[in-house]
TIZA-255616 format. One record per atom (N, C-alpha, C, O): residue in three letters; x negated, y, z negated. Coordinates in steps of 0.05 Angstrom, whole numbers, plus 5000, padded with zeros to 4 digits. Each point is the difference from the previous one (the first is absolute). Layout:
BEGIN
ALAXYZ;...
//
This chain:
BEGIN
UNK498349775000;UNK501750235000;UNK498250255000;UNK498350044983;UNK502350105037;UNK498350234998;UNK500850294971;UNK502150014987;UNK496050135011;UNK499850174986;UNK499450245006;UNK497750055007;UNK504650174993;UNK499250255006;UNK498650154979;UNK500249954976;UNK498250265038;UNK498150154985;UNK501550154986;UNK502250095006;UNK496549954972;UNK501150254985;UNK498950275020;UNK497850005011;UNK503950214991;UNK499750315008;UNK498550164984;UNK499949994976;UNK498950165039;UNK499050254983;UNK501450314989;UNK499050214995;UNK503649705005;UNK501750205011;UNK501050084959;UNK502050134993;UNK496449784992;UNK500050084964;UNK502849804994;UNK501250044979;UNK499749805035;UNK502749934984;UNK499049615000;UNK501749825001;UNK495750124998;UNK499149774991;UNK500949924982;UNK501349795002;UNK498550334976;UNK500749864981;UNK502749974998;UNK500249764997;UNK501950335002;UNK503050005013;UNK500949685013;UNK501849844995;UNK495450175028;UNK501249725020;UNK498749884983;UNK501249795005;UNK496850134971;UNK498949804988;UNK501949984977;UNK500349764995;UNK501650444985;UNK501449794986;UNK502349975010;UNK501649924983;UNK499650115044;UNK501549925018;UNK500049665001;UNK501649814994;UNK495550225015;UNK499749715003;UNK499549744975;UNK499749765001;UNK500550464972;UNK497949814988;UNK503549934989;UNK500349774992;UNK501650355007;UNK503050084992;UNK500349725012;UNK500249794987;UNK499750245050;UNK501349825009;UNK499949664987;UNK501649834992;UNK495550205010;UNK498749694985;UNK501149904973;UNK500749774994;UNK499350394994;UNK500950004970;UNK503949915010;UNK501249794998;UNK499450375008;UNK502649955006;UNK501549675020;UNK502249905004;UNK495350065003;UNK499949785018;UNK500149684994;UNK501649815004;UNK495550244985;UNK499549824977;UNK501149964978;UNK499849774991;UNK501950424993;UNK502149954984;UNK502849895005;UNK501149814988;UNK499750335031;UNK502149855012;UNK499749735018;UNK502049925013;UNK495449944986;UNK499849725004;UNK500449874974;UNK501049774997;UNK498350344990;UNK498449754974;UNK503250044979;UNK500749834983;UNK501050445024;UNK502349994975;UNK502049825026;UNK501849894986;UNK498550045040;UNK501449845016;UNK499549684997;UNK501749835003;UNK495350114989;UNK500149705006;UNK499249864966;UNK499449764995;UNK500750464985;UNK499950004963;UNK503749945007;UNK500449765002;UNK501750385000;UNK502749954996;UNK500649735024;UNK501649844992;UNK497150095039;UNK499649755001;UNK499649865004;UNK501249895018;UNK496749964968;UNK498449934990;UNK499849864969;UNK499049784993;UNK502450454991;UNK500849944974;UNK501550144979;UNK499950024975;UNK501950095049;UNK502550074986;UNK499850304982;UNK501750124989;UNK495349935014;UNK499950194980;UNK499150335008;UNK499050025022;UNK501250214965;UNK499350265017;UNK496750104989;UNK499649944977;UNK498750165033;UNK498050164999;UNK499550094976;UNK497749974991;UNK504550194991;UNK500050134976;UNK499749724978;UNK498350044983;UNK502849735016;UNK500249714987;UNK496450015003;UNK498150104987;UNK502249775035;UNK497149895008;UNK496750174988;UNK498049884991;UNK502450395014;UNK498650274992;UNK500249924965;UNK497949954988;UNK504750054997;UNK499549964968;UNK498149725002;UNK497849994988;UNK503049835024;UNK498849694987;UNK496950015000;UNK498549914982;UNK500850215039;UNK496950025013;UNK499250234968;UNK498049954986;UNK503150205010;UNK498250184980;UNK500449924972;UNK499050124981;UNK502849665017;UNK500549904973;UNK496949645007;UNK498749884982;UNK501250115031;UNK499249745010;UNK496850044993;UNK498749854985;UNK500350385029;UNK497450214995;UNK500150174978;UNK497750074995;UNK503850014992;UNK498750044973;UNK500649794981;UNK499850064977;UNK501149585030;UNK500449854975;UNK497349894993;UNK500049884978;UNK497550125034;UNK498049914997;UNK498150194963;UNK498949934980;UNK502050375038;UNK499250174972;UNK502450184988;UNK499750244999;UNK502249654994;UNK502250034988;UNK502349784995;UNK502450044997;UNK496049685002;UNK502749814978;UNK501950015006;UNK501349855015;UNK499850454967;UNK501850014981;UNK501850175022;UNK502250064993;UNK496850045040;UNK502050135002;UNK498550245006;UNK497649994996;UNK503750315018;UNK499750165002;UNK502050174994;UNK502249894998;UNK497650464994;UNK502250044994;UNK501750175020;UNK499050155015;UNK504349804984;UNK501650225020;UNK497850205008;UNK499249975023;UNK499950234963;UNK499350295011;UNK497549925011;UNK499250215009;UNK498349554999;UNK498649935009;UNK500349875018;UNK498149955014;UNK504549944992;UNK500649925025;UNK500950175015;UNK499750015024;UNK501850174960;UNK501150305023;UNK498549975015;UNK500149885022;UNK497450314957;UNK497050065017;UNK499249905021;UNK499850125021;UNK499549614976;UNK499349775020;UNK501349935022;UNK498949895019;UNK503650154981;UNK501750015019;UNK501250295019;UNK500750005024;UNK499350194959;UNK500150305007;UNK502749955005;UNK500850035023;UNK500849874957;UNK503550055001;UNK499950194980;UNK498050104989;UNK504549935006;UNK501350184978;UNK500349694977;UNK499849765007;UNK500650344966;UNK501449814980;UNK502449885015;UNK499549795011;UNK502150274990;UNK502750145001;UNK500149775023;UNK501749834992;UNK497150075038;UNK499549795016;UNK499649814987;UNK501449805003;UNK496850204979;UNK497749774990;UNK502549864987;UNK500549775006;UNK501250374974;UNK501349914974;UNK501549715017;UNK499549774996;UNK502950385029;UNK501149825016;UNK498549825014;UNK501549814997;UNK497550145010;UNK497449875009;UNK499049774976;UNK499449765003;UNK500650314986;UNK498649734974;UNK502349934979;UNK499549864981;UNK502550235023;UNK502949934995;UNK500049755015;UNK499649774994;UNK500950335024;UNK501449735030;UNK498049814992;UNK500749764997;UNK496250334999;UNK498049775002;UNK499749904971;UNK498349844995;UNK503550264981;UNK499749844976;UNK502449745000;UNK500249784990;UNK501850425030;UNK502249734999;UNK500149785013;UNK501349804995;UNK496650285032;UNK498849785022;UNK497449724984;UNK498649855013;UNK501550164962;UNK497250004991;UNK497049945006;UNK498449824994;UNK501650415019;UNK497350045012;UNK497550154985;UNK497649955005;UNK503950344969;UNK498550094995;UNK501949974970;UNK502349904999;UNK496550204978;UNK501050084980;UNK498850244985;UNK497750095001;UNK504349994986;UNK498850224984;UNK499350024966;UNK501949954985;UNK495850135004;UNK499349944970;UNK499650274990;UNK499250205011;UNK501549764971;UNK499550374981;UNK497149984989;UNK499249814986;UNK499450395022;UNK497250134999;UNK500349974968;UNK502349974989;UNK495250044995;UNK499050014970;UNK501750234996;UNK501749964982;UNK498550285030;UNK499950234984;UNK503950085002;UNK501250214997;UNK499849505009;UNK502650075009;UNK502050175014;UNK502449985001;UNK495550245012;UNK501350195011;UNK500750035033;UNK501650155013;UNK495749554997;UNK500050025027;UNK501049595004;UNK499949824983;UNK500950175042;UNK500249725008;UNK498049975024;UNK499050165016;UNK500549494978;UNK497449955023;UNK501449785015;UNK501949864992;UNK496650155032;UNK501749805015;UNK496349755018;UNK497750015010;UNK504149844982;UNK498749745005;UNK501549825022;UNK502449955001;UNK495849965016;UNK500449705023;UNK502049864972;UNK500050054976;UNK501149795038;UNK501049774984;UNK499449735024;UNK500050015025;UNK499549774957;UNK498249845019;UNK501049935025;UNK498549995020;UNK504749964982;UNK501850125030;UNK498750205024;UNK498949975022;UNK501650194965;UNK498250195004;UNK497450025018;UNK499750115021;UNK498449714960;UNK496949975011;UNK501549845028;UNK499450115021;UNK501749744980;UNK500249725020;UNK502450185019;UNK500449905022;UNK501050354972;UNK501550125035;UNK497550115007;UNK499350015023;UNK499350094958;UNK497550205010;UNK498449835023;UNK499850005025;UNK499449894958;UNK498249885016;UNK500949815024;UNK498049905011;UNK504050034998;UNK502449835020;UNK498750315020;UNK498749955020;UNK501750264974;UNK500150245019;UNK497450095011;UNK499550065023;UNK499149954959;UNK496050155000;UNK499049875024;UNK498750115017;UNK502249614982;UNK498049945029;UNK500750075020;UNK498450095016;UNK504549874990;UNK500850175025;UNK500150225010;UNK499750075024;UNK500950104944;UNK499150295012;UNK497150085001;UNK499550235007;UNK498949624986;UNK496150005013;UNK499849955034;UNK498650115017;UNK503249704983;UNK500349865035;UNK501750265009;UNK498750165014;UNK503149904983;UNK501750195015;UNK497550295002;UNK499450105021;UNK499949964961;UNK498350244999;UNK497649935022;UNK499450155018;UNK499449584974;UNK497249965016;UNK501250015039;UNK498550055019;UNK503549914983;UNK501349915027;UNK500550305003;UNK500350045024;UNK500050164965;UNK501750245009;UNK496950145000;UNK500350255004;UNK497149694994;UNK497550164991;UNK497949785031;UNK497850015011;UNK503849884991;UNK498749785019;UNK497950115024;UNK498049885007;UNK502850325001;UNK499350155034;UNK497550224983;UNK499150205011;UNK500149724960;UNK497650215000;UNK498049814988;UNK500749824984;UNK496650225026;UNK497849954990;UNK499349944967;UNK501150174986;UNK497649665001;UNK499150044978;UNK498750294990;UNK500950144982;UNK497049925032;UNK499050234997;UNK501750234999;UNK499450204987;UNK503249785031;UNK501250165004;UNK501650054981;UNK499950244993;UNK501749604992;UNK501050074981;UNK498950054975;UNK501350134983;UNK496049765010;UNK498450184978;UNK500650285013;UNK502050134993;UNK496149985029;UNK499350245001;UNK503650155006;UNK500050245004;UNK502349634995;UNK502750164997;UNK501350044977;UNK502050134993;UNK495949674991;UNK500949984965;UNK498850304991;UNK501150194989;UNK496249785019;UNK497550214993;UNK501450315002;UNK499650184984;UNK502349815043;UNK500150315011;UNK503150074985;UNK500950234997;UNK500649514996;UNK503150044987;UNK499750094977;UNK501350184989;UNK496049604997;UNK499350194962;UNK498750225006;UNK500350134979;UNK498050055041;UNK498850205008;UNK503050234990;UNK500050174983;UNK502649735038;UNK501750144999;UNK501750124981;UNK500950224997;UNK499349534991;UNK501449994967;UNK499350064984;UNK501449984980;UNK494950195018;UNK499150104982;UNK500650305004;UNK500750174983;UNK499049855042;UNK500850335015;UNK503150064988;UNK500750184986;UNK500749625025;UNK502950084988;UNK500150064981;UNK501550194996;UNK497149704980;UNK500349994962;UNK498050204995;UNK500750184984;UNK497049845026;UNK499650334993;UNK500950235010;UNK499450224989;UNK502649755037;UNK501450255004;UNK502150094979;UNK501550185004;UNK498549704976;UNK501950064980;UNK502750005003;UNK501450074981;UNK499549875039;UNK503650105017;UNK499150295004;UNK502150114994;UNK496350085012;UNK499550235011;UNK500450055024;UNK498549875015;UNK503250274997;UNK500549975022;UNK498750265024;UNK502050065013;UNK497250004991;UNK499250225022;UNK501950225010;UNK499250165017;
//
């Protein structure tokens, strides 16, 4: 597939997160189409299990609501419904923190075994959708995407 040049015409960067939009948008809308079927389940499901799954190694006991916000970059207010459905599915459960003021949410061993029913396919679906680039190539697109994401987070949301 050919590739047109970027212009010199100052609005580069414009067609680059155009494009980087499109991919993102692309690639998501594969992986939330063949996650529901595939296995019945949506992106937002799949997104909690994977960050409950990765922090159970150094967290046991669980992580808490307002650290999964974070990790997920929902609101509470998402999350709450969201691990509702998934406490009654029993996939995840929820335990009250020492200091009783916060709740943590933990895999339940269900849980570990949809997770992982899903992880390999979505490795295969990702490696198949990354297929048409080079090894090298995708280091050096990793290299220039964290290049970007540092630019973004020190622009502060400042806008011009």
């Amino acid at each position: 597939m050919a590739t047109r040049a970027l212009r010199t015409d100052g609005r580069d960067q414009l067609r680059l997160w155009l494009r980087l939009l499109t991919c993102t948008n692309m690639i998501e809308s594969r992986v939330r189409s063949r996650l529901r079927e595939d296995f019945g389940t949506t992106l937002p499901r799949f997104d909690m299990l994977a960050q409950l799954d990765a922090a159970g190694a150094s967290a046991p006991d669980g992580i808490t609501m307002g650290e999964l916000s974070r990790r997920l970059m929902v609101t509470s207010g998402n999350l709450t419904g969201l691990t509702g459905r998934l406490v009654q599915e029993g996939l995840v459960k929820r335990k009250a923190s020492k200091d009783k003021r916060q709740q943590r949410v933990v895999l339940t061993p269900a849980g570990k075994r949809a997770f992982a029913a899903m992880v390999a396919d979505h490795k295969r679906w990702i490696d198949t959708m990354f297929a048409g680039l080079e090894p090298h190539e995708v280091q050096r697109l990793y290299e220039l995407v964290g290049r970007l994401k540092d630019s973004v987070q020190s622009s502060d949301g400042r806008l011009a």
